[in-house]
C-alpha positions in Angstrom: 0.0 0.0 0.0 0.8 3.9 -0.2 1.8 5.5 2.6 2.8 9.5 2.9 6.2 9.1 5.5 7.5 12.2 7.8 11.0 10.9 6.9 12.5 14.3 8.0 10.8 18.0 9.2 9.6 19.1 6.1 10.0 16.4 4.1 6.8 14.1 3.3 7.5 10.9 0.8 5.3 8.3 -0.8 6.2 5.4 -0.3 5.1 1.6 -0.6 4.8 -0.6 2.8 3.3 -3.7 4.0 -0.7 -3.7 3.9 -1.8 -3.7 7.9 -4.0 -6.9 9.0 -6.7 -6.6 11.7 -6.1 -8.7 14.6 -8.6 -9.9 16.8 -11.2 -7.3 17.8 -9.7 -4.7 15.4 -11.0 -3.5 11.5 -9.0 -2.6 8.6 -10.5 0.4 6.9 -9.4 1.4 3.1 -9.0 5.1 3.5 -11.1 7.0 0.7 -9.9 10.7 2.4 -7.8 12.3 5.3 -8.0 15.6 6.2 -4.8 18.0 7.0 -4.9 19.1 10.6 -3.2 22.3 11.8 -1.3 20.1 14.3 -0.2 17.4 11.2 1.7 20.6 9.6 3.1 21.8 12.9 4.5 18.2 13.1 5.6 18.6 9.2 7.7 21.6 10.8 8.7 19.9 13.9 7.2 22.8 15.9 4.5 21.0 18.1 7.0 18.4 19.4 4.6 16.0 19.0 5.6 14.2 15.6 8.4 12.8 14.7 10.6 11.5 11.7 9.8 8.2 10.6 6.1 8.4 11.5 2.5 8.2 9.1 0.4 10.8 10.5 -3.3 11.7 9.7 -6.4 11.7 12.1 -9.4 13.1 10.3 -10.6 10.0 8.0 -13.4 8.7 6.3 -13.2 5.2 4.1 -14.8 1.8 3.7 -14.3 -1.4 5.9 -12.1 -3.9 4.5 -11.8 -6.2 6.7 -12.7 -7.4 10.1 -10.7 -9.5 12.8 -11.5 -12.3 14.7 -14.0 -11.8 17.4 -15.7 -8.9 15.5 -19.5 -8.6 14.5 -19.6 -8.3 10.9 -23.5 -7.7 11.0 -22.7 -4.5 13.0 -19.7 -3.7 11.3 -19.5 -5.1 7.9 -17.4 -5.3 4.7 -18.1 -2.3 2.4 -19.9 -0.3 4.8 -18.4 3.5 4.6 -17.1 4.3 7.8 -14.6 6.5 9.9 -13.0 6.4 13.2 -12.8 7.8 16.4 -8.9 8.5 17.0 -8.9 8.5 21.0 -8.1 4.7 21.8 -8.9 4.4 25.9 -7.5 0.8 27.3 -9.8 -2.1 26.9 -9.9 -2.4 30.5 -10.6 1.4 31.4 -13.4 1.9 28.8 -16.1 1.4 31.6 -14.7 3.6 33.9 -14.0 6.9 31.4 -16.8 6.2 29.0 -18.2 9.7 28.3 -15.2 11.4 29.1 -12.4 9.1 27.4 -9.9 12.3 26.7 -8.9 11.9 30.3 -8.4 8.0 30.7 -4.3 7.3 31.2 -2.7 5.4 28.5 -4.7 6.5 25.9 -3.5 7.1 22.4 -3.9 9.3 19.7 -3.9 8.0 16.2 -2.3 10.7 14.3 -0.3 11.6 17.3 1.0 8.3 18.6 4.3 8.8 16.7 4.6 3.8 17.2 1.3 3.7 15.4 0.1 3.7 11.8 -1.7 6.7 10.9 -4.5 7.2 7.9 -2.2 9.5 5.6 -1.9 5.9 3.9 -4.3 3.5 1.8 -5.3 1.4 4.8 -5.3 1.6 8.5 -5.9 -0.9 11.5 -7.7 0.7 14.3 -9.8 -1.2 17.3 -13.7 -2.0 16.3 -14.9 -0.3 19.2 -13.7 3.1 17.3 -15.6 2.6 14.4 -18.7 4.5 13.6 -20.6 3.6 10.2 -21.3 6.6 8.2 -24.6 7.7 6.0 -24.1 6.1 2.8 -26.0 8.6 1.0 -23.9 11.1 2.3 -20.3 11.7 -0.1 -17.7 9.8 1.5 -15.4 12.1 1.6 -17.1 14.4 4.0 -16.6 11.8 6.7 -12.5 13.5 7.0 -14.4 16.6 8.7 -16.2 14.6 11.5 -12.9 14.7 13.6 -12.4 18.6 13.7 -16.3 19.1 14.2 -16.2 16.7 17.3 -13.7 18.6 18.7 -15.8 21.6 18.3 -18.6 20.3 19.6 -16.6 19.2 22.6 -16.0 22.5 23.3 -18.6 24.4 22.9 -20.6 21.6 25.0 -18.0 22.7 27.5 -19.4 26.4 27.5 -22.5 25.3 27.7 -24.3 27.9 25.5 -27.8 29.0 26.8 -30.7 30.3 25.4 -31.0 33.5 23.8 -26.3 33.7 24.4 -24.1 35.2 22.0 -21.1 33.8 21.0 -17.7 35.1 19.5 -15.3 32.7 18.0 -11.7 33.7 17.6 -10.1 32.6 14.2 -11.8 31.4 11.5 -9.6 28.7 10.5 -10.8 25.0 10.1 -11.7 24.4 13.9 -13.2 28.0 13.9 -15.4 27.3 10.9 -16.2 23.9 13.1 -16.7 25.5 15.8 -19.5 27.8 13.9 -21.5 24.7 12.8 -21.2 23.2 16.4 -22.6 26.6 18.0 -25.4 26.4 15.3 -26.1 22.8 15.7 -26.3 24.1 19.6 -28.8 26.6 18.8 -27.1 29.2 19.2 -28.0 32.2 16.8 -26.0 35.6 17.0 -22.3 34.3 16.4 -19.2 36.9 15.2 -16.0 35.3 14.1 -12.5 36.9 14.4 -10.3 36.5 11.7 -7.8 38.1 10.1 -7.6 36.2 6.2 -10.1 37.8 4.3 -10.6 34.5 2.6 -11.8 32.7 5.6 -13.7 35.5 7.0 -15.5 35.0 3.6 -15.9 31.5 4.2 -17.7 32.1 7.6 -20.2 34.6 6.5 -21.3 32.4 4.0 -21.9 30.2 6.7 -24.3 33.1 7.9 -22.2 34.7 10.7 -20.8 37.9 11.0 -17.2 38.1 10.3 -14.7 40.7 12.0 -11.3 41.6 11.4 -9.5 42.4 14.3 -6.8 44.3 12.7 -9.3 47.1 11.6 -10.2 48.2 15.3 -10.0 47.0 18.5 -12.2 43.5 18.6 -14.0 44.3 22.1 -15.8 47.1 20.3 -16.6 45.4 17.2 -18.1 42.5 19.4 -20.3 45.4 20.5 -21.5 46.8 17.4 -21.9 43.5 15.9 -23.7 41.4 18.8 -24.8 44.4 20.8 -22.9 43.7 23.7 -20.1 41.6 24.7 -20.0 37.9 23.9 -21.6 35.8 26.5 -19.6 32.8 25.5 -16.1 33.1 23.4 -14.2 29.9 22.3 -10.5 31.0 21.2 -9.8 28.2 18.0 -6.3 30.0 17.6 -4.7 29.5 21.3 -2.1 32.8 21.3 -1.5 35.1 24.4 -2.7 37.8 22.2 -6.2 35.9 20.8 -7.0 34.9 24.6 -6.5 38.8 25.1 -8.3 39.7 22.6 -11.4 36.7 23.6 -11.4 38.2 27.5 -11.8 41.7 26.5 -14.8 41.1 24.1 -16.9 38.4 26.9 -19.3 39.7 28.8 -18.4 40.4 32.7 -19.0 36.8 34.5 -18.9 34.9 30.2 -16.8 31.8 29.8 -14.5 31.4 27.4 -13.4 28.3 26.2 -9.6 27.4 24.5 -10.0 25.0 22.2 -6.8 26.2 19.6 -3.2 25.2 20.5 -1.1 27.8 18.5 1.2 28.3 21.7 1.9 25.9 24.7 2.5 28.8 26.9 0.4 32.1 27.4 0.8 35.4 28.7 -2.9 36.4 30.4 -4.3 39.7 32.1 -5.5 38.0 35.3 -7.4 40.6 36.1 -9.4 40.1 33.1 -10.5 36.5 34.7 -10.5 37.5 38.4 -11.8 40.5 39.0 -14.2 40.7 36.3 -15.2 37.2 36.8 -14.6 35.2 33.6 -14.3 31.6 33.6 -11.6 30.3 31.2 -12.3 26.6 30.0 -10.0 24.0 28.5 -10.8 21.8 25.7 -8.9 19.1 24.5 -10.1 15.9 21.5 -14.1 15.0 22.5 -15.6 12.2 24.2 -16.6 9.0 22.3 -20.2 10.3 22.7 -19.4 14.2 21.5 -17.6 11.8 18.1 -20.9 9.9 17.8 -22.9 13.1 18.1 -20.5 15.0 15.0 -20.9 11.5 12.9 -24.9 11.6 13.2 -25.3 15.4 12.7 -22.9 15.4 9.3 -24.8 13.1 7.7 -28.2 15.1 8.4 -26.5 18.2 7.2 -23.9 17.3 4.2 -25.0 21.1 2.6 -23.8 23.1 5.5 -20.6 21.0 5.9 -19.5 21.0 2.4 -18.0 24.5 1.9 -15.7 24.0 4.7 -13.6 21.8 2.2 -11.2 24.3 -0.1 -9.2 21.0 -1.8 -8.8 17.8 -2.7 -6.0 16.7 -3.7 -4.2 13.0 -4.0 -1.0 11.9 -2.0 1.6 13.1 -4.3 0.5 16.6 -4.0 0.8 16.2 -0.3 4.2 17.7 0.1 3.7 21.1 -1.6 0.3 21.4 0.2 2.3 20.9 3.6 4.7 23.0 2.7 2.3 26.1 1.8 0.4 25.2 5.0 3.7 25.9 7.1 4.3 28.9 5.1 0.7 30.6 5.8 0.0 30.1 2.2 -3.2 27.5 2.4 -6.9 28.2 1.1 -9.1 29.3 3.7 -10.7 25.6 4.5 -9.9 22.3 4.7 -7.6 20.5 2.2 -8.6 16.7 1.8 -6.0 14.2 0.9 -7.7 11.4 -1.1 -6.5 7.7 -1.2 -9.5 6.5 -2.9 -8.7 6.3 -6.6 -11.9 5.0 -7.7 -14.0 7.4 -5.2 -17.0 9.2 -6.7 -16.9 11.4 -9.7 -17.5 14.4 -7.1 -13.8 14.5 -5.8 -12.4 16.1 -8.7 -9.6 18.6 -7.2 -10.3 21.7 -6.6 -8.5 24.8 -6.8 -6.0 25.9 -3.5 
């Protein structure tokens, strides 16, 4: 099979390597697309620390089952279905005990991040059965690559717990801000502003029927309050820099919760009276529970209009490295680019224009 290899910072190859097997309670799935996360092309760069040389990344996958192991139920799970999976792998023996809140159970992995394990930028991929989730087959199969980054957006906007009648700013309009947009909608939520700087994503968002800011015109606190008519009542910070979470606490209401969900910076510089004195709570969010996954899989499928503008590209495996490197540069299209696998995929993954 094809596999796209890290074998340096900067440098992605395709190359050919052994076809995984499914072992007992596992399924092989033949990857049709895999979506490029911010943190796969801070791991192209070597800037996140967590990916290495050597290793197949890729995380946000949709594809067909293969194959099953022993021990699996191919009524529930069978060959040909269309199908992604749920990255976070808890323990077999600690599933019980973290099951709705699996993103905290020690000695889980990451696929995609787990720099020992096969990852989906490749043809096929062995993952545990329990991580599967079967997809709408009406739905295009592609689409299924943008359940991961949704489920981490609803994750976190679960986590601010949006009420009726709230307001919401998002900060950075990137892929998990657009996500973050359709997880506030799916929430109910109806007066949304996005911050963001590209003009081509803040294009992207309004078409998504939200009102899009650019923080470098004016100070963002007082476009919040010409836009929503106050400040934000809940703010979730998709970017995750000292001067976004600035930016997020001065345009939330006094007593508003804002919720970082972006991971542009493992260390930040905050104005604690900002949190104390005027009574912000600051949230973190990290991956989803299995259940928060399940929740992005179902609502996809129920809304494949709304989702499909978030994709900018598709393109196939040997583009991969120029597309990284543009990434690292700052030069990407304003949604998500798609890596497809599938060569005999539907006649509606024609690449499309960076």
């Amino acid at each position: 099979m094809r596999a796209l290899v890290l074998t340096d910072f900067h440098q992605l190859d395709l190359v050919e390597t052994a076809r995984p097997e499914p072992g007992p309670g596992e399924v092989l799935l033949r990857i049709c697309a895999t979506g490029i996360c911010g943190s796969d092309f801070h791991g192209f760069t070597g800037d996140n620390g967590r990916r290495g040389p050597g290793q197949i990344m890729g995380h946000e996958s949709s594809g067909t089952i293969a194959a099953v192991g022993a021990g699996v139920d191919a009524a529930a799970l069978p060959v040909g279905a269309p199908a992604t999976f749920n990255p976070v792998v808890v323990p077999e023996e600690l599933v019980d005990q973290y099951r709705d809140r699996e993103q905290h159970a020690p000695g889980k992995q990451v696929i995609g991040v787990a720099q020992e394990v096969q990852s989906s930028f490749a043809d096929y991929l062995v993952v545990p059965a329990r991580n599967v989730l079967l997809l709408d087959p009406a739905m295009p199969l592609h689409l299924g690559a943008l359940i991961e980054p949704l489920a981490v957006a609803v994750h976190a906007v679960g986590l601010g717990g949006p009420r009726p009648g709230e307001t919401a700013l998002v900060v950075g309009g990137g892929p998990i801000g657009q996500s973050v947009v359709l997880a506030l909608q799916r929430a109910g939520v109806e007066d949304i502003a996005v911050s963001e700087r590209d003009p081509r994503r803040r294009e992207l968002v309004a078409a998504l029927g939200v009102t899009a800011l650019d923080p470098s015109a004016a100070p963002l606190a007082e476009q919040v309050g010409e836009a929503l008519g106050a400040a934000a009542d809940l703010t979730i910070d998709a970017v995750g820099l000292s001067a976004t979470m600035t930016d997020a606490l001065a345009a939330t209401a006094l007593g508003g919760r804002v919720v970082l969900v972006g991971m542009g910076s493992p260390r930040l510089k905050l104005p604690a009276f900002a949190i104390s004195t005027e009574e912000r709570s600051v949230i973190g969010s990290f991956t989803y529970s299995a259940r928060d996954f399940a929740a992005a899989t179902a609502w996809i499928g129920e809304h494949v209009e709304q989702v499909t503008p978030l994709v900018s590209s598709v393109i196939g495996p040997e583009q991969a490295q120029e597309s990284f490197t543009a990434l690292a540069a700052g030069q990407g299209p304003a949604g998500k680019i798609l890596v497809r696998f599938d060569e005999h995929g539907p006649s509606d993954l024609q690449e499309q224009p960076a």
